[in-house]
N, CA, C and O of each residue as an XYZ file, in Angstrom:
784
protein
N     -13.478    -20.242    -63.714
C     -13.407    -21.054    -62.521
C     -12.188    -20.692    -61.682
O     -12.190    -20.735    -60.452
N     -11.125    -20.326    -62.444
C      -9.565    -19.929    -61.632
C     -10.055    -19.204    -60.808
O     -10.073    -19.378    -59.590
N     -10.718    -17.878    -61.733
C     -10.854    -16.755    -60.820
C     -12.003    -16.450    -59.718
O     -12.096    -15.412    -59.062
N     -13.268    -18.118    -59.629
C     -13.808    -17.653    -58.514
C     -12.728    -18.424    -57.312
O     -12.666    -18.276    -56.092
N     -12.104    -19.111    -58.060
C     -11.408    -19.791    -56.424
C      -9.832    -19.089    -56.140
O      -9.009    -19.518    -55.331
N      -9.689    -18.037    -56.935
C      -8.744    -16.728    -56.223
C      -9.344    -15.885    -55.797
O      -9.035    -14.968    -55.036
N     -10.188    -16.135    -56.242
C     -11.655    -15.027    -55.243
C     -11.866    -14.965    -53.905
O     -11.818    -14.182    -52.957
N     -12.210    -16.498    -54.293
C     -12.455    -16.811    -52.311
C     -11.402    -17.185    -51.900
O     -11.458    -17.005    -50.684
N     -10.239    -17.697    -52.213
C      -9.100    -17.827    -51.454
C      -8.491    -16.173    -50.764
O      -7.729    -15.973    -49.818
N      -9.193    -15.185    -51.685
C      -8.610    -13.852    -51.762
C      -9.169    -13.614    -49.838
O      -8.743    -13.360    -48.711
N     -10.490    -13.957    -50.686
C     -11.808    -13.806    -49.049
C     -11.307    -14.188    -47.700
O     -11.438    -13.526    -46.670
N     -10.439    -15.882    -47.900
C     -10.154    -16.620    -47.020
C      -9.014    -15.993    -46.401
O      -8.842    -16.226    -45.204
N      -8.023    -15.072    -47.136
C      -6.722    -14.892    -46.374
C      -7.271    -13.326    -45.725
O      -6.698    -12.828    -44.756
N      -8.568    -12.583    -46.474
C      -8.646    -11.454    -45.390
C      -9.479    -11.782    -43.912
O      -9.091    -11.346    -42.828
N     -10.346    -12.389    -44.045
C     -11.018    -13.343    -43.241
C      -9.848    -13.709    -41.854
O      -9.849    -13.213    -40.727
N      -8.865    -14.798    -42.471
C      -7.801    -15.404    -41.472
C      -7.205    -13.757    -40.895
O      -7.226    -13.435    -39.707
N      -6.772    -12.994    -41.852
C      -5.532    -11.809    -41.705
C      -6.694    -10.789    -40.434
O      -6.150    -10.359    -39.417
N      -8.127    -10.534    -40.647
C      -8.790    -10.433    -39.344
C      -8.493    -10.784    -38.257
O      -7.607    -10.392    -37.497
N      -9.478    -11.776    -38.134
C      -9.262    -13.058    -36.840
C      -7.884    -12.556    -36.399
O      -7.928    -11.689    -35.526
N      -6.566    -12.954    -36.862
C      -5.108    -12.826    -36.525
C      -4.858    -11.557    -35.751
O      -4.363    -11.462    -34.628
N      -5.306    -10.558    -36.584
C      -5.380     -9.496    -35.841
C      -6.189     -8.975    -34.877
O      -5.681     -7.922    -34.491
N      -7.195     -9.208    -34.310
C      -8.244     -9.526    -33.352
C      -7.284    -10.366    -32.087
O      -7.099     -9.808    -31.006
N      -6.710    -11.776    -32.384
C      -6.371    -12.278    -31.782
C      -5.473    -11.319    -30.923
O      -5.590    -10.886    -29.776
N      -4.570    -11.157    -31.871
C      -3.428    -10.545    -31.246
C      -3.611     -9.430    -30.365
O      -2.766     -9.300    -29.480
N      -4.687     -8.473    -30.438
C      -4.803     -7.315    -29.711
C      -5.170     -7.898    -28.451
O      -4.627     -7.578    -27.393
N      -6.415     -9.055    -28.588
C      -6.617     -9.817    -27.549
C      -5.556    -10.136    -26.382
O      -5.695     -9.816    -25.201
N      -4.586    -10.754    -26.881
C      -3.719    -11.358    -26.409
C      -2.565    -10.184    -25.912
O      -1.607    -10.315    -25.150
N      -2.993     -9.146    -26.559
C      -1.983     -7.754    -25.972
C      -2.820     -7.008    -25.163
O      -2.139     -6.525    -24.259
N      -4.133     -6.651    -25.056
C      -4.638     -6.608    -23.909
C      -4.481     -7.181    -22.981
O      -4.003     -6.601    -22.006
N      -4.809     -8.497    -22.922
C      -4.793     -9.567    -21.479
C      -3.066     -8.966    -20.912
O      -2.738     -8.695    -19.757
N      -2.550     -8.926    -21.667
C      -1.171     -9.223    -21.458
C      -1.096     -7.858    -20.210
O      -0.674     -7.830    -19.053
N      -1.655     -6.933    -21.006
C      -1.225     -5.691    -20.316
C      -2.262     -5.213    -19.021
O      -1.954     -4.299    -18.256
N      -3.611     -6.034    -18.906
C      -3.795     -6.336    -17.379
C      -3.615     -7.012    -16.814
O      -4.090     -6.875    -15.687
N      -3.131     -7.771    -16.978
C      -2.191     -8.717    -15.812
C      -0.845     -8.059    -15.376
O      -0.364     -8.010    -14.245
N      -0.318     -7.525    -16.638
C       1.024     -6.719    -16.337
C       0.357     -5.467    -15.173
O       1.023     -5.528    -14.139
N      -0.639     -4.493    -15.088
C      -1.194     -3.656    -14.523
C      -2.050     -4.241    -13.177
O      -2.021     -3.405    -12.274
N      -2.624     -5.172    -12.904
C      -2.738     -5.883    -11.994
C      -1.487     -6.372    -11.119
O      -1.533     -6.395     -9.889
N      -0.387     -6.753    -11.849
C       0.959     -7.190    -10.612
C       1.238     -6.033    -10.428
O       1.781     -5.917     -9.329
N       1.110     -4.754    -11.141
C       1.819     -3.698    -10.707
C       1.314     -3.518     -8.999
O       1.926     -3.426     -7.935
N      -0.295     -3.527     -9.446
C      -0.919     -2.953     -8.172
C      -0.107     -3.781     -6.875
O       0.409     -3.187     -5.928
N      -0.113     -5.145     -7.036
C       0.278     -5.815     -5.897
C       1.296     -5.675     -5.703
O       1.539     -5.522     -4.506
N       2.535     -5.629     -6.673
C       3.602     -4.640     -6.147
C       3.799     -3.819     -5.102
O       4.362     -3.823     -4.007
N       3.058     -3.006     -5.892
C       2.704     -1.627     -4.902
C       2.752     -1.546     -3.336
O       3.436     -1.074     -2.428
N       0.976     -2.709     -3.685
C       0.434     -2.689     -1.878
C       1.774     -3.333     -1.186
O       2.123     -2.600     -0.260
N       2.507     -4.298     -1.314
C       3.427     -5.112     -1.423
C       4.522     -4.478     -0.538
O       4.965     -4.868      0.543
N       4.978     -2.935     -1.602
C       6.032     -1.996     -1.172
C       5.084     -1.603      0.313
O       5.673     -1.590      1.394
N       3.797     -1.338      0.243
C       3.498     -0.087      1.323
C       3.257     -1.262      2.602
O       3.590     -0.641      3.612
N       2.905     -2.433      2.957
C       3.566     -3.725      3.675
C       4.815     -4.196      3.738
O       5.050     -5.209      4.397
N       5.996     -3.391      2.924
C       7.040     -3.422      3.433
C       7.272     -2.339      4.229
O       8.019     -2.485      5.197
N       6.668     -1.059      3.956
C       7.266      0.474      5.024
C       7.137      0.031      6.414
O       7.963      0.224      7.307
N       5.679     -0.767      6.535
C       4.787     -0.992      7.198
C       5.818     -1.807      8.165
O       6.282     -1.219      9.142
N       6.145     -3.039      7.919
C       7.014     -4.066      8.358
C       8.529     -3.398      8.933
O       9.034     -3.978      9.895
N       9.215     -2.255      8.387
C       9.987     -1.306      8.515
C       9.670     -1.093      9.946
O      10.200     -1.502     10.979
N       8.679     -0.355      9.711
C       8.397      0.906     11.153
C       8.047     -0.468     12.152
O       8.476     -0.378     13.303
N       7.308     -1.712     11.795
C       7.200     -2.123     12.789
C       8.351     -3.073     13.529
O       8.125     -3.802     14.494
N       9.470     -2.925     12.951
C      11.052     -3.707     13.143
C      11.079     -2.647     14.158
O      10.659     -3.009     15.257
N      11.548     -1.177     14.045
C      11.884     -0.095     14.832
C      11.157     -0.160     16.186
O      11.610     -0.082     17.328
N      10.087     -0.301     15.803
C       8.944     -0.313     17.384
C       9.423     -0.945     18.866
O       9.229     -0.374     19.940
N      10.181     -2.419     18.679
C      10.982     -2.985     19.657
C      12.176     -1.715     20.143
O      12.318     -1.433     21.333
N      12.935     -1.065     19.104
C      14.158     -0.130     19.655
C      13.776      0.917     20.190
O      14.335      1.473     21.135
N      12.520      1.374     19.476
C      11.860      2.768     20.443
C      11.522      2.367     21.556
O      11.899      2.962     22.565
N      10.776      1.327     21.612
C      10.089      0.947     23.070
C      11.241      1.010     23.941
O      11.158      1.776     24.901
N      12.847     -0.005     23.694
C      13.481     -0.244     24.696
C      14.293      0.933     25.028
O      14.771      0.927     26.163
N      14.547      1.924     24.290
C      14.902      3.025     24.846
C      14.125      3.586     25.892
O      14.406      3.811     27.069
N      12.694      3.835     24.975
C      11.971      5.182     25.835
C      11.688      4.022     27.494
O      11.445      4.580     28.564
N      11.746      3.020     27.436
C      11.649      2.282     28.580
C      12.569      2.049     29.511
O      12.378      1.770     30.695
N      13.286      2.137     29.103
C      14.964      1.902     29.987
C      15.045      3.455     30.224
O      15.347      3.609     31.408
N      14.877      4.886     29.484
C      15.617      5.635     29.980
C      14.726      6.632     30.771
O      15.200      7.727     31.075
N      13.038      6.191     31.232
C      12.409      6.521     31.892
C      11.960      5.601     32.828
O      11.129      6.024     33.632
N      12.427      4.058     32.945
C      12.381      3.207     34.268
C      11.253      2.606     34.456
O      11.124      1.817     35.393
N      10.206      2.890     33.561
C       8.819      2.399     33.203
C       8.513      2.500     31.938
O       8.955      3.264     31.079
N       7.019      0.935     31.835
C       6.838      1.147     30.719
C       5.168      2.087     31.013
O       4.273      1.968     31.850
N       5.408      3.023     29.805
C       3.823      4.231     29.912
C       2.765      3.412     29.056
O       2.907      2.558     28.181
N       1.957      3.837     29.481
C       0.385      3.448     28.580
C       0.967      4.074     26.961
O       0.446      3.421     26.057
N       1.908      5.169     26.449
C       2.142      5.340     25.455
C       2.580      4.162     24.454
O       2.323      4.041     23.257
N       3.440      3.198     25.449
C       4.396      2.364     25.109
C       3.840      0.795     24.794
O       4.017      0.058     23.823
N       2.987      0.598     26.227
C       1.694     -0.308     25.719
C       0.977     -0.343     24.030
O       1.036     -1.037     23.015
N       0.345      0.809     24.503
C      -0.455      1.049     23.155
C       0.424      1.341     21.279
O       0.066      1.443     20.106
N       1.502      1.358     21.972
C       2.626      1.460     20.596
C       2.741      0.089     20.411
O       2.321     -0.214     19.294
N       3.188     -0.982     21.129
C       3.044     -2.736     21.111
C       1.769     -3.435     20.461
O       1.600     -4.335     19.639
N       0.798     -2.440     21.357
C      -0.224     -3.345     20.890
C      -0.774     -2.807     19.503
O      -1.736     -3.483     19.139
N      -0.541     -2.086     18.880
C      -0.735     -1.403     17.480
C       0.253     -2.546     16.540
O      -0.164     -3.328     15.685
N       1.514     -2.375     16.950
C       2.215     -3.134     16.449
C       2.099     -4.605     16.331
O       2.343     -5.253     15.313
N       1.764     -4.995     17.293
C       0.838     -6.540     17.362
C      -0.385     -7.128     16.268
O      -0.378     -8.100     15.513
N      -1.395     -6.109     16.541
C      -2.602     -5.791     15.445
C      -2.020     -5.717     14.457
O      -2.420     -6.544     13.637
N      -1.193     -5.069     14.099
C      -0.516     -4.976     12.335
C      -0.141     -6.113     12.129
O      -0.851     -6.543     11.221
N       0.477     -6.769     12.401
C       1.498     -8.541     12.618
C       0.367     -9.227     12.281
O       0.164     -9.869     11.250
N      -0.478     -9.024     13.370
C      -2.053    -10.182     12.900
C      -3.627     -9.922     11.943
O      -4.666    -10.581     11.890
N      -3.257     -8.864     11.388
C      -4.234     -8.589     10.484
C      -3.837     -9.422      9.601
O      -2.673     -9.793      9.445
N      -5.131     -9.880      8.753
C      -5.094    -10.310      7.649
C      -5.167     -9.750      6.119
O      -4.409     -9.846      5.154
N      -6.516     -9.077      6.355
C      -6.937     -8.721      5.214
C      -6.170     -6.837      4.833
O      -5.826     -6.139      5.787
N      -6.051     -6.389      3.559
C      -4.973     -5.352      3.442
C      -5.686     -4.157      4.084
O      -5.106     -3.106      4.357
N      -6.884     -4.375      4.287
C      -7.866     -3.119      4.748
C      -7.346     -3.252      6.518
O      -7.159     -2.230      7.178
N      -7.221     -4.209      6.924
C      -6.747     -4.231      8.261
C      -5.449     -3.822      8.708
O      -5.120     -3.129      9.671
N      -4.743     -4.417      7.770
C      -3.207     -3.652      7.832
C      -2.985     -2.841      7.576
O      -1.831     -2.629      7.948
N      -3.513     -1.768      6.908
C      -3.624     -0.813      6.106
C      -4.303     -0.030      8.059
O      -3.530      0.767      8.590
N      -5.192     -0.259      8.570
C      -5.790      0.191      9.704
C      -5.254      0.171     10.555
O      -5.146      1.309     11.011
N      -4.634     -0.783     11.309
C      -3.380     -1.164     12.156
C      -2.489     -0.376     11.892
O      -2.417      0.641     12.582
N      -1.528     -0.588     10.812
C      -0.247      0.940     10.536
C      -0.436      1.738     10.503
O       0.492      2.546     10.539
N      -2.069      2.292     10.388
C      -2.345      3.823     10.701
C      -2.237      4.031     12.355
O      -1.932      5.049     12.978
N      -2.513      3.011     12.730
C      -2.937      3.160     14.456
C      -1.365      2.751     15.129
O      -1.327      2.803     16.358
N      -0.462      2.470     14.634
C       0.479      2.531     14.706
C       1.181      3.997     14.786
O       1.501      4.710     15.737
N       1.276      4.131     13.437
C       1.673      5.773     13.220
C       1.279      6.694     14.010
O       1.982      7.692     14.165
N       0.269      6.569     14.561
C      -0.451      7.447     15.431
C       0.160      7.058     16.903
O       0.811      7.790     17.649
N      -0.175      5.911     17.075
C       0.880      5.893     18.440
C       1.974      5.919     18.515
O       2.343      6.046     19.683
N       2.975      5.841     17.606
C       4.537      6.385     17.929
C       4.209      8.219     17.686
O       5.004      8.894     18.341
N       3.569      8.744     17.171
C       3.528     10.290     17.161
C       3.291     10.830     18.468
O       3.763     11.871     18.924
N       2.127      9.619     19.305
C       1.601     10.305     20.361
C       2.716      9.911     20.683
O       3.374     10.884     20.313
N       3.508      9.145     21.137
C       4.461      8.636     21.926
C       5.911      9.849     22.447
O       6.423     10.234     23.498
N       6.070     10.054     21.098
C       7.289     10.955     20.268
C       6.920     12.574     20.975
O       7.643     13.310     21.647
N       5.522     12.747     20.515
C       5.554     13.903     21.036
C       4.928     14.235     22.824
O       4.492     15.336     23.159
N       4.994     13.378     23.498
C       4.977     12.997     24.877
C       6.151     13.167     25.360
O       6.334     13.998     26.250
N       7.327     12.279     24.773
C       8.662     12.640     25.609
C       9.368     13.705     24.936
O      10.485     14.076     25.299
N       8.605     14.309     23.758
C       9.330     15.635     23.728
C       8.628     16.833     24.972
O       9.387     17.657     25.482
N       7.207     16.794     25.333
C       7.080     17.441     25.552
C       7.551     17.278     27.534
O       7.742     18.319     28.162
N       7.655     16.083     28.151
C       7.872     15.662     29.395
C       8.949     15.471     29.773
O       9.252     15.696     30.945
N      10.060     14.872     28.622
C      11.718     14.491     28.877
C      12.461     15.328     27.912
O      12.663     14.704     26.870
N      12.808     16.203     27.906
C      13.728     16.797     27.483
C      14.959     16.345     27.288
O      15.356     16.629     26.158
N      15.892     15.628     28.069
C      16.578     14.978     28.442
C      16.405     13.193     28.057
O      17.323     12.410     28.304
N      15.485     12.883     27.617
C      15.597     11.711     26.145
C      15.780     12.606     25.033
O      16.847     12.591     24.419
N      14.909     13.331     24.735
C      15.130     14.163     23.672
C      16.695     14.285     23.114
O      16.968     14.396     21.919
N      17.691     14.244     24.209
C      19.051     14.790     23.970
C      19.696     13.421     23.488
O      20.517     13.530     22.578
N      19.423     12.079     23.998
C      19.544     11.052     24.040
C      20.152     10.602     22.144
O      19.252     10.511     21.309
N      21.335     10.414     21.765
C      21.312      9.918     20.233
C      20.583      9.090     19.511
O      20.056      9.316     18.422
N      20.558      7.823     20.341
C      20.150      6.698     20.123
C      18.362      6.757     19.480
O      17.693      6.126     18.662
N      18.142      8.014     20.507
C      16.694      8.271     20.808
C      16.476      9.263     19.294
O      15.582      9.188     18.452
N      17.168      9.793     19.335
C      16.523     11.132     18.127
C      17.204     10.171     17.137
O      16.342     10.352     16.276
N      17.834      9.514     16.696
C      18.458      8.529     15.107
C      17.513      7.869     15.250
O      17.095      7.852     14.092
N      16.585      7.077     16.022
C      16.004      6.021     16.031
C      14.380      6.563     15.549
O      13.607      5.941     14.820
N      14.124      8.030     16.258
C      12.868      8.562     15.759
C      13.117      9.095     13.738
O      12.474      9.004     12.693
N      14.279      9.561     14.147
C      14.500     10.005     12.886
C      14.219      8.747     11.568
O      13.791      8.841     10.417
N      14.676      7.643     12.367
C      14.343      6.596     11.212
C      12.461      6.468     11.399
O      11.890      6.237     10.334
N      11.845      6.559     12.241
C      10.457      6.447     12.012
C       9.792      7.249     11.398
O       8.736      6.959     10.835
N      10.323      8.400     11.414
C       9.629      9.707     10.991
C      10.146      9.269      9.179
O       9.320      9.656      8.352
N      11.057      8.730      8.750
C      11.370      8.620      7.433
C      10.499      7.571      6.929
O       9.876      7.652      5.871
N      10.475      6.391      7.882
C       9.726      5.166      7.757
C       8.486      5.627      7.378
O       8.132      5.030      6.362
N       7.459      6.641      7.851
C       6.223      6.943      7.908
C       6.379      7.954      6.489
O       5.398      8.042      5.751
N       7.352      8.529      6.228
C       6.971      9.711      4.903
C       7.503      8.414      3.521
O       7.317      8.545      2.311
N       8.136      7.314      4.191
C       7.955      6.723      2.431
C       6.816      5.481      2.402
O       6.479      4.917      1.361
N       6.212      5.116      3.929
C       4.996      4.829      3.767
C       3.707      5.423      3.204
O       2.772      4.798      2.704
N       3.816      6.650      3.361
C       2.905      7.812      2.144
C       3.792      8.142      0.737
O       3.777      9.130      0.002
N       4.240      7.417      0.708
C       4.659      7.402     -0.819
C       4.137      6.492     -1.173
O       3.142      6.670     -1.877
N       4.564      5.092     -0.852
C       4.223      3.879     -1.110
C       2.737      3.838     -1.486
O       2.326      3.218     -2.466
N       1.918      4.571     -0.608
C       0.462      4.521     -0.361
C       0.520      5.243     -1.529
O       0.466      4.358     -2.383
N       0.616      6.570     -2.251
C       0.442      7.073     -3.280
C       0.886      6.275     -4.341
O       0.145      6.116     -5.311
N       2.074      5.710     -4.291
C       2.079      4.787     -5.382
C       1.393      3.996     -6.171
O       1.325      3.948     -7.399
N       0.595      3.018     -4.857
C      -0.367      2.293     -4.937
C      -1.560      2.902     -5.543
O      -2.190      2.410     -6.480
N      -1.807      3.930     -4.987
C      -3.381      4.469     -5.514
C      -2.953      4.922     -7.074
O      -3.743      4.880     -8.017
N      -2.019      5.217     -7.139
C      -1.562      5.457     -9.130
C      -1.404      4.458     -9.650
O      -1.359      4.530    -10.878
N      -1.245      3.088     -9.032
C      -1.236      2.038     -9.884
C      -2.784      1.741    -10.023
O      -3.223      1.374    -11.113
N      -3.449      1.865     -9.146
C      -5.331      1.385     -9.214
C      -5.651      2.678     -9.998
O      -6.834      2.658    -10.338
N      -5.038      3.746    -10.385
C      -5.949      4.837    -11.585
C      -5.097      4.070    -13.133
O      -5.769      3.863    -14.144
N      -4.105      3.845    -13.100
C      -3.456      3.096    -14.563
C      -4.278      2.015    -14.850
O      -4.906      2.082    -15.907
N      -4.443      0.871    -14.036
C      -5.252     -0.467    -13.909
C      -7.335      0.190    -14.093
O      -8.041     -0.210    -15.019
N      -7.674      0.843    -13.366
C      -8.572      1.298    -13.568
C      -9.218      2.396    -15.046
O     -10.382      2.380    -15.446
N      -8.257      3.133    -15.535
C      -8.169      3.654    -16.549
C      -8.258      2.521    -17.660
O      -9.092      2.539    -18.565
N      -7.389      1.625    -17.499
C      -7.239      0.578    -18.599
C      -8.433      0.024    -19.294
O      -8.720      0.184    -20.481
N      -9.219     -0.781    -18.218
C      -9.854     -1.070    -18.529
C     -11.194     -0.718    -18.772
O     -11.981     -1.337    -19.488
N     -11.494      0.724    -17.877
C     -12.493      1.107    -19.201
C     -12.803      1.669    -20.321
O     -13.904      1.988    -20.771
N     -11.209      1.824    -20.966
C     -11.190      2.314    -22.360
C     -11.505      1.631    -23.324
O     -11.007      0.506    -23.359
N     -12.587      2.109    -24.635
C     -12.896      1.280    -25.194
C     -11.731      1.475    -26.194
O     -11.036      2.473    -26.380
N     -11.700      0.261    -26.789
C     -12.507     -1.503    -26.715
C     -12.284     -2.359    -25.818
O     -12.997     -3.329    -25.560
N     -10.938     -1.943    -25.114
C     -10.361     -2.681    -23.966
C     -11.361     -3.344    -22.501
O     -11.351     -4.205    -21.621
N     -12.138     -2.221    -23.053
C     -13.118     -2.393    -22.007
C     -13.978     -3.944    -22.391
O     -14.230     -4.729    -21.477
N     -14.194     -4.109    -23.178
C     -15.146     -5.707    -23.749
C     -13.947     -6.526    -23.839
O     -14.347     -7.690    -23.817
N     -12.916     -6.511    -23.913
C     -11.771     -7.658    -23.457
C     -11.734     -7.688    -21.788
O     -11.491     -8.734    -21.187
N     -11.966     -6.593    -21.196
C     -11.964     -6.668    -19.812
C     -12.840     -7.376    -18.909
O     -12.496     -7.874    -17.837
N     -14.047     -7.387    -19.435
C     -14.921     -7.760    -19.345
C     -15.316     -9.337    -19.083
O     -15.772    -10.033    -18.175
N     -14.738     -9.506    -20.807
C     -14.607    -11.156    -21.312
C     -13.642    -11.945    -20.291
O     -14.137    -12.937    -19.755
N     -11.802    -11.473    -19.846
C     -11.476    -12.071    -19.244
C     -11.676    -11.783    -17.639
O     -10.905    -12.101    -16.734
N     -12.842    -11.140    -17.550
C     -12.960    -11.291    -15.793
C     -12.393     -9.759    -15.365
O     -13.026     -9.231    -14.450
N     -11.325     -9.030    -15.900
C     -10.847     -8.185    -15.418
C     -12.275     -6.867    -14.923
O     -13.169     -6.364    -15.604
N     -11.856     -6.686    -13.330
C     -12.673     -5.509    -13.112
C     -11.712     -4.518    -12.626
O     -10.492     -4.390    -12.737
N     -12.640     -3.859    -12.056
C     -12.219     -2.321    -11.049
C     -11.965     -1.975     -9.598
O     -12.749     -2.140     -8.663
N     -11.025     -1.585     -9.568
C     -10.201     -1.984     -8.221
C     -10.688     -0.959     -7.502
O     -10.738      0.063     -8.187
N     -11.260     -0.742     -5.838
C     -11.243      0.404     -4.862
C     -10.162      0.910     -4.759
O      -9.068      0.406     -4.507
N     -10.623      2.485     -5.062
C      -9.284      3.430     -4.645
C      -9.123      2.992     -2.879
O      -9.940      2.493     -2.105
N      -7.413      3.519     -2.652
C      -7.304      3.284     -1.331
C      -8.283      5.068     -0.352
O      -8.141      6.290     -0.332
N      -8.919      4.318      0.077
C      -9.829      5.303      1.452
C      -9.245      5.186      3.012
O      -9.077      4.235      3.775
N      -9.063      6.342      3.089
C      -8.724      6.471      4.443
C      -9.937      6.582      5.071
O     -10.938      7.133      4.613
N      -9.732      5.660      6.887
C     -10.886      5.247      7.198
C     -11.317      6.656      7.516
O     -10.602      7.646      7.360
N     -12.820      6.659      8.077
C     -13.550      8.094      8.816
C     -12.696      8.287     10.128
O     -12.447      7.465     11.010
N     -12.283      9.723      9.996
C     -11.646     10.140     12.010
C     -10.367      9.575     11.023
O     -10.021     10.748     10.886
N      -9.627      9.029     10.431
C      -8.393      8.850     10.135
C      -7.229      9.866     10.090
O      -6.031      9.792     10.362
N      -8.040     10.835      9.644
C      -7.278     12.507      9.701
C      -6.841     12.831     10.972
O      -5.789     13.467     10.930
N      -7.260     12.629     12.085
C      -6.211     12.641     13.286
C      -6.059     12.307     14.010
O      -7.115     11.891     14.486
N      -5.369     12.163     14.538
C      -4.150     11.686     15.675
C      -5.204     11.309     16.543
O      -6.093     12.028     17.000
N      -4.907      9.508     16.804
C      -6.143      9.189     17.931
C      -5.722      9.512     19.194
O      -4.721     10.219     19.313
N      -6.478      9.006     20.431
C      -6.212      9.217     21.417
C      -5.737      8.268     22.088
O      -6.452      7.495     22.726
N      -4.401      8.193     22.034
C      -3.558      7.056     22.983
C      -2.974      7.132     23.967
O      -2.258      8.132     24.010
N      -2.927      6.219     25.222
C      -2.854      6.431     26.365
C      -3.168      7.295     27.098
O      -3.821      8.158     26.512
N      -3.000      7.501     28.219
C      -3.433      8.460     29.012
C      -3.367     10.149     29.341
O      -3.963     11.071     29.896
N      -1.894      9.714     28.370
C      -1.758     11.650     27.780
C      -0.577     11.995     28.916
O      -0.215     13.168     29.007
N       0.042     10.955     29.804
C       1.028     11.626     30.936
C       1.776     10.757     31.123
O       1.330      9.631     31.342
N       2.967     10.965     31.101
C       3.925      9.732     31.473
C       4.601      9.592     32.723
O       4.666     10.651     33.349
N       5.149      8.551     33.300
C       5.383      8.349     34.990
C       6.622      9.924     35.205
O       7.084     10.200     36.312
């Protein structure tokens, strides 16, 4: 009789010593997509800060290139109103669309009074101030790469098995890589192409 009830007590502690361990992986999975999920928002987080960056600068470019050509150009318009659209987007696909259309209009902008004013060009204020946009825009493509390596870590995660049926269980899915929209590859067409 001892030995059927060290038997099953034997049963009962591999039984519990399972479960325990089950639990725990459980509980170290979850752990580590949620940890991989804040990463992502991190991320987008950082590339809405570049974003917020370049669009602080946008007021100092404007009031230069405006004051030291005596008008404001359709370049300068359309650099505001990009910058505006970014401010009021909501959703990250919009902001994400807006700071592209941004970027694009300080380039057109930039390379307008290089090619018409020579003489801003010489301007300090003017070349430190581009120089900070042009930096603003290369760690906004970092940021953006960042992000898309955090959605292949987060995405990787969870469909490795077994991780994948914990992923499952708590809801965790699969995130869209970031896509650049169609025509995004170049440089739109802003303003009128001539300045006063």
């Amino acid at each position: 009789m001892d030995n059927k009830i060290k038997g099953l007590s034997k049963k009962w502690w591999i039984v519990i010593g399972v479960i325990a361990i089950i639990l725990i992986y459980l509980i170290a999975v979850y752990n580590n997509f949620v940890t991989l999920n804040q990463n992502i928002n991190g991320k987008w987080s950082e590339v809405e800060n570049q974003y917020q960056r370049q669009a602080d600068l946008i007021p100092n470019l404007v009031s230069i290139v405006s004051s030291s050509l005596g008008a404001e150009t359709k370049f300068v318009k359309d650099v505001v109103d990009a910058r505006t659209a970014w401010q009021n987007a909501q959703s990250q696909f919009d902001k994400d669309k807006a700071g592209f259309q941004m970027n694009g209009g300080i380039a057109a902008l930039v390379n307008a009074v290089a090619e018409n004013y020579p003489t801003l060009q010489a301007n300090k204020q003017y070349v430190a101030l581009t120089d900070e946009v042009s930096g603003t825009q290369n760690r906004i493509t970092v940021a953006r790469g960042n992000y898309i390596s955090a959605i292949q870590l987060y995405n990787t995660a969870i469909l490795r098995f077994p991780a994948r049926l914990a992923a499952g269980m708590f809801g965790f899915s699969g995130k869209d890589y970031y896509k650049a929209e169609q025509g995004a590859l170049t440089t739109p067409k802003l303003g009128t192409g001539l300045l006063p």
